[in-house]
C-alpha positions as CSV (number, residue, x, y, z in Angstrom):
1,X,-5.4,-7.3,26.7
2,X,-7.8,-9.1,24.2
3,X,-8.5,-7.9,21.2
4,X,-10.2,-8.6,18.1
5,X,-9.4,-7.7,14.5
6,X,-10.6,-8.4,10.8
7,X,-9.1,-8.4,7.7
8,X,-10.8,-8.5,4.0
9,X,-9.0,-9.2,1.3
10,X,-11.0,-8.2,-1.8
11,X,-8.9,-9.8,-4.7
12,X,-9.9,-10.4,-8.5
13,X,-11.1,-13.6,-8.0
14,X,-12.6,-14.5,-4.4
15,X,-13.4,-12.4,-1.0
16,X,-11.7,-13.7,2.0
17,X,-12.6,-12.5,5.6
18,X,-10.7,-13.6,8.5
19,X,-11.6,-12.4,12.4
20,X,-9.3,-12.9,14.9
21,X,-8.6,-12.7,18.3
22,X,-5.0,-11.0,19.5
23,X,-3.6,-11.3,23.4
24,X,-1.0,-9.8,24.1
25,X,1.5,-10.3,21.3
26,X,1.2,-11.3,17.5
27,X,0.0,-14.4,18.0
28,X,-3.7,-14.7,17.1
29,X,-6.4,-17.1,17.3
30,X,-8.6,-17.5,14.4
31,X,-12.3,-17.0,15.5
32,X,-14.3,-17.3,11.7
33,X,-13.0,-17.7,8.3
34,X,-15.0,-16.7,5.4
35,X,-14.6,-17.1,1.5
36,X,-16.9,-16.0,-1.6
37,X,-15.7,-16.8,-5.0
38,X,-17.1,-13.5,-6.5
39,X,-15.4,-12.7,-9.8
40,X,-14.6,-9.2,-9.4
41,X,-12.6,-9.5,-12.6
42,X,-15.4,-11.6,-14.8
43,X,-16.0,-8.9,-17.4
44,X,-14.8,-8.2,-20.8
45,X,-11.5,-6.4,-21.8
46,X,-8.5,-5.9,-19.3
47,X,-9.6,-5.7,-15.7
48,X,-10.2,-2.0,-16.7
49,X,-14.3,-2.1,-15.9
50,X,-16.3,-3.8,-12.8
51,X,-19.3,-5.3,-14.1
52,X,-22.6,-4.3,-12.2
53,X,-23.2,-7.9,-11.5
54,X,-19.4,-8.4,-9.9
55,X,-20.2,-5.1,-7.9
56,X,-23.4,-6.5,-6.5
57,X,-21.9,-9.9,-5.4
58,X,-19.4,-7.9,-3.9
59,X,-21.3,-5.9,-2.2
60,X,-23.5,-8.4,-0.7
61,X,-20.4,-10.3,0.5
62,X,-19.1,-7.2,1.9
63,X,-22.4,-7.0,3.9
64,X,-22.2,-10.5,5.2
65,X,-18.6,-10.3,6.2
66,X,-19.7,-7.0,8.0
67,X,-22.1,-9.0,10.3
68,X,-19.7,-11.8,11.2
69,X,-16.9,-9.6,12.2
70,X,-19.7,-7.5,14.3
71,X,-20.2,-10.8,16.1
72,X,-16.8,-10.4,17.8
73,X,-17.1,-6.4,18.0
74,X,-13.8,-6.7,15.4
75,X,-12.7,-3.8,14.1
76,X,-12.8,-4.1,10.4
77,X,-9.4,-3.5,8.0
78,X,-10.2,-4.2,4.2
79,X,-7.9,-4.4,1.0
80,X,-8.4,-4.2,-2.4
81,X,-6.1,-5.6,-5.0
82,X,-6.1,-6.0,-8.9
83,X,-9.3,-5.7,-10.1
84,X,-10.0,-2.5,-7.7
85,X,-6.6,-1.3,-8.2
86,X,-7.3,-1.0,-11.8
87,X,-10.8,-0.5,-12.5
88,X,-12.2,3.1,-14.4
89,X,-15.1,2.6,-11.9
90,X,-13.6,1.6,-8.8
91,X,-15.0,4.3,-7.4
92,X,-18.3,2.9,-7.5
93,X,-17.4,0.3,-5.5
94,X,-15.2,1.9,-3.1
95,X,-18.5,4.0,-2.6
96,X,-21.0,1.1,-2.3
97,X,-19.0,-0.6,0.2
98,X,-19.0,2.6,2.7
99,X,-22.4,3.5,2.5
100,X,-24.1,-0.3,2.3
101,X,-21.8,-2.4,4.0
102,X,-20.4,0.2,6.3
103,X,-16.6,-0.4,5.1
104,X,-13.5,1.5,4.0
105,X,-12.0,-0.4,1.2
106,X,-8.3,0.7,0.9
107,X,-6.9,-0.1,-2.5
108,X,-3.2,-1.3,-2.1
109,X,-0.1,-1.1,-5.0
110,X,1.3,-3.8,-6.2
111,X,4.3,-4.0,-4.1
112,X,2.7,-2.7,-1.1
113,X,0.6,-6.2,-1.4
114,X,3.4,-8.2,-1.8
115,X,4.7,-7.0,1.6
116,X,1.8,-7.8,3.5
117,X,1.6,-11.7,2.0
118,X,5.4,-11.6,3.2
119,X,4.3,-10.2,6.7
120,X,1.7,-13.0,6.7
121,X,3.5,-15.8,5.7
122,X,6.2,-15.2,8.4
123,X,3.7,-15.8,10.9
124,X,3.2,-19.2,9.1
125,X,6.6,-20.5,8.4
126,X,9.5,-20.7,10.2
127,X,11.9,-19.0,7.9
128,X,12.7,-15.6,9.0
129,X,15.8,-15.9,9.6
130,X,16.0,-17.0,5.7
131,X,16.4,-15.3,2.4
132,X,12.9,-16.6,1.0
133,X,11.6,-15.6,-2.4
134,X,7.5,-15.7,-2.1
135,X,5.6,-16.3,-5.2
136,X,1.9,-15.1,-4.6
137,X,-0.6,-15.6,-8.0
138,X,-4.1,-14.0,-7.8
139,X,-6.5,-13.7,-10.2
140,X,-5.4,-10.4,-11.8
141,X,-1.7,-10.4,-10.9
142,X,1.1,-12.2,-9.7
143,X,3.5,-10.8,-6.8
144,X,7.2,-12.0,-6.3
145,X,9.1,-10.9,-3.5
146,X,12.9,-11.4,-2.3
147,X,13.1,-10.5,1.8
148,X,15.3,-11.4,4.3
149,X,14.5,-11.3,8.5
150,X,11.4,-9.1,7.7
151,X,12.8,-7.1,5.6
152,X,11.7,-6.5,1.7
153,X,14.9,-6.6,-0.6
154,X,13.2,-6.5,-3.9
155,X,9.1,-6.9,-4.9
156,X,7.3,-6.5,-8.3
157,X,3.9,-7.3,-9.5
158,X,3.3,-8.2,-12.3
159,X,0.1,-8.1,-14.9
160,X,-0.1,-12.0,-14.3
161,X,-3.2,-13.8,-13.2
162,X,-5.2,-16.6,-13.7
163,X,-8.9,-14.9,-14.4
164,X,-6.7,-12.0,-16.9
165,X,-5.0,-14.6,-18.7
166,X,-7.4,-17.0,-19.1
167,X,-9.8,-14.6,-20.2
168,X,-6.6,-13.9,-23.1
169,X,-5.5,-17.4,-24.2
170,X,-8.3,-19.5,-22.5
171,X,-11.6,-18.1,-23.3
172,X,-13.1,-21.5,-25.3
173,X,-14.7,-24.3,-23.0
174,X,-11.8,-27.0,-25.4
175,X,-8.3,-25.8,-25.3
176,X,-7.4,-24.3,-28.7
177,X,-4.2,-25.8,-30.3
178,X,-1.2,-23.5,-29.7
179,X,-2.8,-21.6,-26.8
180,X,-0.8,-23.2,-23.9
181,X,2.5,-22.2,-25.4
182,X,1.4,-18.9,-26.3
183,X,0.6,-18.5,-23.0
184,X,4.0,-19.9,-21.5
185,X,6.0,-17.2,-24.0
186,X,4.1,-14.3,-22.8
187,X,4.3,-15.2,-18.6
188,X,8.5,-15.7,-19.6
189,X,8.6,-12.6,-21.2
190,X,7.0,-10.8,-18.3
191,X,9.4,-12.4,-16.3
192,X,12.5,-11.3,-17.1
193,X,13.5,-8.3,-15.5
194,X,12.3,-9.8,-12.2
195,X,14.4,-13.1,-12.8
196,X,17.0,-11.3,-13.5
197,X,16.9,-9.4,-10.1
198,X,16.0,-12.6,-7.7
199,X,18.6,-14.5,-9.7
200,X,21.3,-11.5,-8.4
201,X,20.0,-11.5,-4.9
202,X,19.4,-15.4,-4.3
203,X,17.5,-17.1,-1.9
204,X,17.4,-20.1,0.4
205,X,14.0,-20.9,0.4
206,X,11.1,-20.8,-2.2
207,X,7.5,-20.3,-0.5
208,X,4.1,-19.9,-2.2
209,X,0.5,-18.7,-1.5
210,X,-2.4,-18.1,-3.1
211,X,-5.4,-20.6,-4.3
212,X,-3.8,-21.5,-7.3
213,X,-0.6,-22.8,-5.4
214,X,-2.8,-25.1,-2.7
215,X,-4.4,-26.5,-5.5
216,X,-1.7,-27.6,-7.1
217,X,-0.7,-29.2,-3.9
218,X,-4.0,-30.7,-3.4
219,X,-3.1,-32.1,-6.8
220,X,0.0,-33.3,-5.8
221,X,-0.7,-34.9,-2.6
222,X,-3.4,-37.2,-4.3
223,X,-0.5,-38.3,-7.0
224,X,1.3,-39.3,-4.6
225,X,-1.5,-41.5,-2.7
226,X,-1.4,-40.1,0.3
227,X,-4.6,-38.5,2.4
228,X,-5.4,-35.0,2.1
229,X,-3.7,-32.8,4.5
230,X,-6.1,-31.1,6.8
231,X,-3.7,-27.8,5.6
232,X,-1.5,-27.7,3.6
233,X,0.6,-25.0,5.6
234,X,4.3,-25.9,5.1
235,X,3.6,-28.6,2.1
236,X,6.5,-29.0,-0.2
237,X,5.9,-29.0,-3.5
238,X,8.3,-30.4,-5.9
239,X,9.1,-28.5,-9.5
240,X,8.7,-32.0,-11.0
241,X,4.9,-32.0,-9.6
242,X,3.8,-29.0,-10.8
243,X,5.1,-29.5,-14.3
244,X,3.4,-32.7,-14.1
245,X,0.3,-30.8,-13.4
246,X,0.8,-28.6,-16.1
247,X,0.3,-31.9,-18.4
248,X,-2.5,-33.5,-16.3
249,X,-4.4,-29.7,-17.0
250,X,-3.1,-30.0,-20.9
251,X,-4.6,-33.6,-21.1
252,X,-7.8,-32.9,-20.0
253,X,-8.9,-30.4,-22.7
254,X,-12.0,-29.4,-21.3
255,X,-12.9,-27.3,-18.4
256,X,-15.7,-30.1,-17.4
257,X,-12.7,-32.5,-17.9
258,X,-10.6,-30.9,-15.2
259,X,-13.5,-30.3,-12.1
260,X,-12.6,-34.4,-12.3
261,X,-9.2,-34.2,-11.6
262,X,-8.0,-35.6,-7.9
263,X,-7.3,-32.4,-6.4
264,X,-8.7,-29.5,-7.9
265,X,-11.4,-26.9,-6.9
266,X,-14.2,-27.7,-9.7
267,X,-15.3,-23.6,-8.7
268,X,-11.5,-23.3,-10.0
269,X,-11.4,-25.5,-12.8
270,X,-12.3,-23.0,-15.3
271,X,-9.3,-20.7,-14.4
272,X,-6.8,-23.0,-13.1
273,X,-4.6,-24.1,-16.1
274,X,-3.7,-20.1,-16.5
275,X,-2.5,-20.2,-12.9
276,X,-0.8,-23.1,-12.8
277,X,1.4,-22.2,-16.3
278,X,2.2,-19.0,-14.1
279,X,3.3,-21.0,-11.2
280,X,5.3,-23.4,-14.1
281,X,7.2,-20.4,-15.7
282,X,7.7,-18.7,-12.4
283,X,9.7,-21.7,-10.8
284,X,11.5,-22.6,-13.8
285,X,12.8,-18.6,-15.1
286,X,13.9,-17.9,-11.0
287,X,15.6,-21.7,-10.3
288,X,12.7,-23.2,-7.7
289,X,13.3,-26.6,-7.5
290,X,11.2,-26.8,-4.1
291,X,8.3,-24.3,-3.2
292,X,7.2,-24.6,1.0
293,X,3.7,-23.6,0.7
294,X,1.8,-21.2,2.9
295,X,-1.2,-21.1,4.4
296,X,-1.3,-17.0,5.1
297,X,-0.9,-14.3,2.6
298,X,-2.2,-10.9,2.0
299,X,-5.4,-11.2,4.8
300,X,-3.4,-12.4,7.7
301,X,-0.4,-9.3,6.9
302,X,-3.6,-6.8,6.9
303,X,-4.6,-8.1,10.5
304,X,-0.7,-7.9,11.4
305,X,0.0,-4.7,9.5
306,X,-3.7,-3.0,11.4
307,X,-2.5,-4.7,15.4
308,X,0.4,-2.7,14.4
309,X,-1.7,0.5,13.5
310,X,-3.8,0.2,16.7
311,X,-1.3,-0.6,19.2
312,X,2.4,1.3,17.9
313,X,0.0,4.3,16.8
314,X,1.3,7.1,15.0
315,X,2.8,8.7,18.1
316,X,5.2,11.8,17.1
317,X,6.9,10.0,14.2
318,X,6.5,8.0,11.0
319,X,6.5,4.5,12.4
320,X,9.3,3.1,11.4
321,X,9.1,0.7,8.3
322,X,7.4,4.1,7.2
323,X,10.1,6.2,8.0
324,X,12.1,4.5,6.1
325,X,10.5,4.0,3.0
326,X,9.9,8.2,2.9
327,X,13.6,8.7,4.0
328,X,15.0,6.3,1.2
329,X,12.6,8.4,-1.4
330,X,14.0,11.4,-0.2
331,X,17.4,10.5,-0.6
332,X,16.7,9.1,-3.8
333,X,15.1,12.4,-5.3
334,X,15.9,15.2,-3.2
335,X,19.3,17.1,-4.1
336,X,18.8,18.8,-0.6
337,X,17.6,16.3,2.0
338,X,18.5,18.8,4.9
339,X,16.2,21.3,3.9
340,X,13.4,19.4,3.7
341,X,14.4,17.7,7.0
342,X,14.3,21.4,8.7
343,X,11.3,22.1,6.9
344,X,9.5,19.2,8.3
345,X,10.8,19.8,11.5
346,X,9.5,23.4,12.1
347,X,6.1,22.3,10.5
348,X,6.0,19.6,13.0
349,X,6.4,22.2,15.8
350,X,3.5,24.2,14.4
351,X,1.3,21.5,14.2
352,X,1.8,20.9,17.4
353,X,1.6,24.2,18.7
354,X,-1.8,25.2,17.1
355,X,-3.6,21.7,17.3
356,X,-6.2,22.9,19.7
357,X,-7.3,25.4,16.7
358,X,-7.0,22.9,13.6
359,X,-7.9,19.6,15.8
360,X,-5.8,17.2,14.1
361,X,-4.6,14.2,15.4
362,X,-1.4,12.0,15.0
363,X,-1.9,10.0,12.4
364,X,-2.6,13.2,10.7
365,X,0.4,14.7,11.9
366,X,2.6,11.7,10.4
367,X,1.4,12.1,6.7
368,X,2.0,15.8,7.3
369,X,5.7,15.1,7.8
370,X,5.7,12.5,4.9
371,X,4.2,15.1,3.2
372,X,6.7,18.3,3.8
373,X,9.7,15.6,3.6
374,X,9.0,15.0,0.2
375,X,7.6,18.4,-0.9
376,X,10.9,18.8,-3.3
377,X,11.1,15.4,-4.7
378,X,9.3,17.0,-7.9
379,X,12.5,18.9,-8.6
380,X,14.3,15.5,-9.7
381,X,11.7,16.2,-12.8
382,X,12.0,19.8,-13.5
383,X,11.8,22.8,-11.3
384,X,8.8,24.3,-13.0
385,X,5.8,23.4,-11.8
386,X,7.9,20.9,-9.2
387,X,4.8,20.4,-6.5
388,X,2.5,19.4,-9.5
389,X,5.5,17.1,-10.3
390,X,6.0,15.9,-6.1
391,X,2.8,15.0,-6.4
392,X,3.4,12.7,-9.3
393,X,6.3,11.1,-8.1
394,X,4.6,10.5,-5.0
395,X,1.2,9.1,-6.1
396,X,3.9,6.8,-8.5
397,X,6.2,5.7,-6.5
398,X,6.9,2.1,-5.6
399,X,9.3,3.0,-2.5
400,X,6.1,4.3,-0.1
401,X,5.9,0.8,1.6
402,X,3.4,0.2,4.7
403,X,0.9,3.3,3.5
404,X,-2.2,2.3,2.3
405,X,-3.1,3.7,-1.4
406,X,-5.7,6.2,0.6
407,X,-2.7,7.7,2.7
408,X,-0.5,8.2,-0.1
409,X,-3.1,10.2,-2.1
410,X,-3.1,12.4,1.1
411,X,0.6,12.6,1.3
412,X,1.0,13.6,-2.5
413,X,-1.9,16.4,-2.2
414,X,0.0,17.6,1.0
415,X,2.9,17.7,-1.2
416,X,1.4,19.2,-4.2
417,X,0.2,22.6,-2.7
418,X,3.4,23.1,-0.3
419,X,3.6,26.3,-2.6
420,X,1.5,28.5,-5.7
421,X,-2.4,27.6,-5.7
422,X,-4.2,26.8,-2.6
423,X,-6.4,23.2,-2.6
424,X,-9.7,24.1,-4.5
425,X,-12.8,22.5,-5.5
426,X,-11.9,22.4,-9.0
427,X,-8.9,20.1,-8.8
428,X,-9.7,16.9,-9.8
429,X,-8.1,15.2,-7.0
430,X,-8.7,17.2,-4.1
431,X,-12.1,17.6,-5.2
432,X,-12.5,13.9,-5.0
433,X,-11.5,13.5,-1.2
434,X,-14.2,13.2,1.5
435,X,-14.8,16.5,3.6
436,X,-12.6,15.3,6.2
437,X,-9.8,14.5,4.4
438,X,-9.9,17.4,2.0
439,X,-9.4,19.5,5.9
440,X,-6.9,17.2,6.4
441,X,-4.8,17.9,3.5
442,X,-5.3,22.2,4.1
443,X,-4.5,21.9,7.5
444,X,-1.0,20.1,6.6
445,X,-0.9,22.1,3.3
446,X,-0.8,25.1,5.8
447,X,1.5,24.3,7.7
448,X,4.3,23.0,5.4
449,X,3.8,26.2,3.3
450,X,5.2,28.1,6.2
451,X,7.3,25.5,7.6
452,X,9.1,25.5,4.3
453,X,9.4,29.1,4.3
454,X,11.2,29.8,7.3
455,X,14.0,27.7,5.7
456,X,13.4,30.0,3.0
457,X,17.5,30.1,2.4
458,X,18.1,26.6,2.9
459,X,20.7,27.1,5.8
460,X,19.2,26.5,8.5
461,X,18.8,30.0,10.0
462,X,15.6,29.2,12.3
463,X,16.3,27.0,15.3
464,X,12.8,27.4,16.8
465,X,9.7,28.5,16.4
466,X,7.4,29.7,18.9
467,X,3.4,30.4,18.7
468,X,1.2,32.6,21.0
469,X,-1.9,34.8,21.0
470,X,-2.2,38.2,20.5
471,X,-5.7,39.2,21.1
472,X,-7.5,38.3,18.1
473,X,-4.0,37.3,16.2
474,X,-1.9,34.1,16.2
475,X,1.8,35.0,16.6
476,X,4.7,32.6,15.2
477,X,7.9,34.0,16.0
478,X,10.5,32.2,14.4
479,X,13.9,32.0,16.9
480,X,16.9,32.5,14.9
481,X,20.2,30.3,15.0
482,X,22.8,33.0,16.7
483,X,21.8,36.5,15.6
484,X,20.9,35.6,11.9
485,X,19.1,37.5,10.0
486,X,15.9,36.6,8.9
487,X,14.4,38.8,6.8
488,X,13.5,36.6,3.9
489,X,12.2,33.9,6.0
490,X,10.0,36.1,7.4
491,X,9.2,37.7,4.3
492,X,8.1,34.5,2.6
493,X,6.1,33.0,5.5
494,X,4.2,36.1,5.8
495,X,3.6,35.6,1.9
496,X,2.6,32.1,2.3
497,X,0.6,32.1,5.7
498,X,-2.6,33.3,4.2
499,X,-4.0,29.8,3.8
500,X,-2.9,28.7,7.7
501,X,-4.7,31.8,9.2
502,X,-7.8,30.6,6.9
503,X,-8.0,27.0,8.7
504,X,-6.5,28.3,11.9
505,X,-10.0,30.6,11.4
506,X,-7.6,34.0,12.9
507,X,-4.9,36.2,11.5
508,X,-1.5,34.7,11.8
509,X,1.9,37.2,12.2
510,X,5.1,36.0,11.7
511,X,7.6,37.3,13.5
512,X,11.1,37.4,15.1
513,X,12.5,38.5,18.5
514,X,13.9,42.0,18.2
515,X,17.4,42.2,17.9
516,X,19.0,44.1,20.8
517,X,20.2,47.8,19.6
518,X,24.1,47.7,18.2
519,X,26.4,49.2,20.7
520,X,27.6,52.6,20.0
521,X,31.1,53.0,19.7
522,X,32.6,55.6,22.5
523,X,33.4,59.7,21.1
């Protein structure tokens, strides 16, 4: 089977588009490559506003890209990092790009992006079966990450990048005396927690991607005479070299100075000492001596991540580095995992059992089990007001690895009305979803509600439930363990099913099997 796939990575600095074609495995052939150096990040203050101008070259890239991935009927998958990520007006964008250039734009965390440039990379290099430590340095943030055999043992990213911290000590065409270390002492003092952690775990090997990183290789490779590389996919770069490029950068004081440089970009010139004082602190505060550089990073882990998506599917469970990431914030938060493990459980069975009245499909019923296994986690912050607080931890929450920003959103809203007010066009949030997913999110609110009810004791006192018609009425009868009683299960799903006979569109009756009579005792 032959299938083709795009990814676009929307970062603070350029737009990369790459289509591919996928056989039967992972392996894919490259079938158009695309770049725009569009400067998402170009205005004043802190990444905190997209200029007009950076929305409209966006857009018109987005537009482009569009066409050439509709040459090869590819299905499109787009991320967007920093400069998205933290934008007042992001949703301007996010908008623009739907309506003109016919793309979702899913904004992605931090860490979340640091474990797609891991998934990519491992399609690059050989060193799976390695403890790497991946160094990735955009134009709005740098991501470190420790794995080992796919797995993620520690990620952070970090306010770091070469357009934000040039626009900070570099803004002046000469380099002002004093700026460079300036610079250096506020990248080492970002650094330390994060050194302190890759330091504990240790790694074998040191890889790095990103634009900033192949320059410096180009850089390298034309110090040391030799031809440029047609890639530079597996290039070792020496801690010696880029240090050395450090002072190359510092000696020529001007940005016009540095376009002349053997190596570089000139369309990066005006950015690139930032970067490369990054890359600098990076390999000297966490020990690389050698960095392996990588050709792939956060675009070729979207197209991974999304063959993934299209072939596993969301089937009748979280896939499973999903799974785990909601099961390990669970355990983390949660003083009683069980509960919410039976409470996701019997709203599982009543999704299922009333989908030909709500319509939903599986990847809808996967972030309505995220979403009612992580109900409680507001009670690690205080039990009043705890779904407000779910919520919170959810939407917050660096553990939620392989969701896009979009699904968490839907998974904290599902969350946040498992109990008191219903989902209304007043709350900010919900208000803000399309029409779609704000069904989504009442359907699984629904559903949880009374899933979590009829574990109303927390002891487990409902084995089964069961739903049928009743003329105009849907029945659940809830099937207890043994001959419990069940009384104030029943009671509070009856209290809380008002909002699932609303999007089931008939009443809904909760119910029990009657309880044979008691035998009577001979005279």
């Amino acid at each position: 089977m032959t299938q083709h796939l795009a990814a676009i990575d929307i970062g603070t600095n350029s737009i990369h588009l790459v289509v591919a074609r996928f056989g039967e495995g992972t392996q894919f052939e490259v079938v158009a490559r695309e770049k725009e150096m569009v400067r998402l990040g170009s205005g004043p203050g802190d990444l905190k506003q997209l200029q007009p101008d950076s929305i409209e070259r966006g857009i018109e890239t987005l537009r482009r890209f569009r066409r050439i991935a509709d040459i090869s009927g590819a299905k499109v998958y787009a991320v967007a990092t920093s400069a998205v990520r933290e934008a007042r007006n992001a949703h301007v964008f996010l908008d623009r790009a739907r309506q003109e250039a016919g793309i979702e734009v899913e904004i992605v965390s931090g860490v979340e992006e640091a474990r797609l440039i891991h998934l990519g990379v491992l399609q690059a290099l050989a060193v799976y079966d390695r403890r790497l430590v991946l160094v990735d340095i955009g134009g709005g943030s740098t991501e470190v990450l420790v794995g080992e055999r796919g797995e993620t043992l520690t990620a952070a990213s970090l306010k770091l990048g070469a357009i934000r911290l040039t626009r900070r000590f570099f803004r002046t065409e000469r380099l002002h005396p004093g700026a460079v270390d300036s610079c250096r002492r506020f990248v080492r003092s970002n650094l330390v927690p994060v050194a302190r952690e890759v330091r504990r775990l240790g790694f074998e090997v040191a890889v790095g991607s990103s634009g900033t990183i192949q320059t410096v290789a180009a850089m390298a490779s034309a110090a040391r005479g030799e031809p440029a590389p047609r890639t530079f996919n597996g290039f070792e770069l020496g801690r010696g070299e880029i240090v050395t490029a450090v002072e190359a950068l510092i000696a020529a004081d001007t940005v016009g100075q540095r376009r002349r440089l053997a190596g570089v970009d000139p369309a990066r010139a005006d950015i690139l000492l930032a970067g490369v004082i990054i890359l600098e602190q990076v390999t000297g505060e966490l020990g690389i001596e050698r960095l392996t550089v990588s050709d792939y990073a956060l675009r070729e882990g979207v197209l991974l991540d999304a063959l993934a998506r299209e072939r596993g599917g969301a089937l009748h469970h979280l896939q499973d580095l999903r799974r785990r990431s909601v099961m390990h914030l669970l355990e983390l938060m949660d003083d009683d995992p069980e509960h919410s493990r039976r409470a996701a459980r019997l709203a599982l069975s009543l999704f299922d059992q009333t989908r030909r009245w709500h319509g939903l499909d599986d990847a809808a019923r996967e972030l309505l089990e995220a979403g009612t296994l992580l109900a409680n986690v507001g009670l690690f912050v205080s039990h009043s007001g705890h779904h407000k607080h779910s919520y919170y931890v959810i939407r917050n929450s660096d553990h939620l690895s392989g969701f896009t920003d979009h699904e968490i959103e839907l998974i904290a809203l599902i969350a946040r009305y498992h109990r008191k007010s219903a989902p209304k066009a007043k709350h900010r949030e919900f208000a803000a979803l399309r029409p779609s997913d704000q069904e989504l999110v009442r359907v699984a609110a629904a559903l949880s509600r009374v899933g979590i009810a009829l574990d109303r004791t927390r002891s487990g006192l409902v084995e089964a439930v069961e739903v049928r018609e009743d003329g105009d009425e849907i029945v659940i009868e809830a099937r207890p363990t043994d001959s419990a009683d069940l009384t104030l299960e029943l009671f509070t799903a009856a209290e809380r099913a008002p909002l699932l006979a609303e999007v089931l569109g008939r009443p809904v009756r909760v119910t029990a099997p009657e309880r044979p009579p008691a035998a009577s005792l001979p005279a």
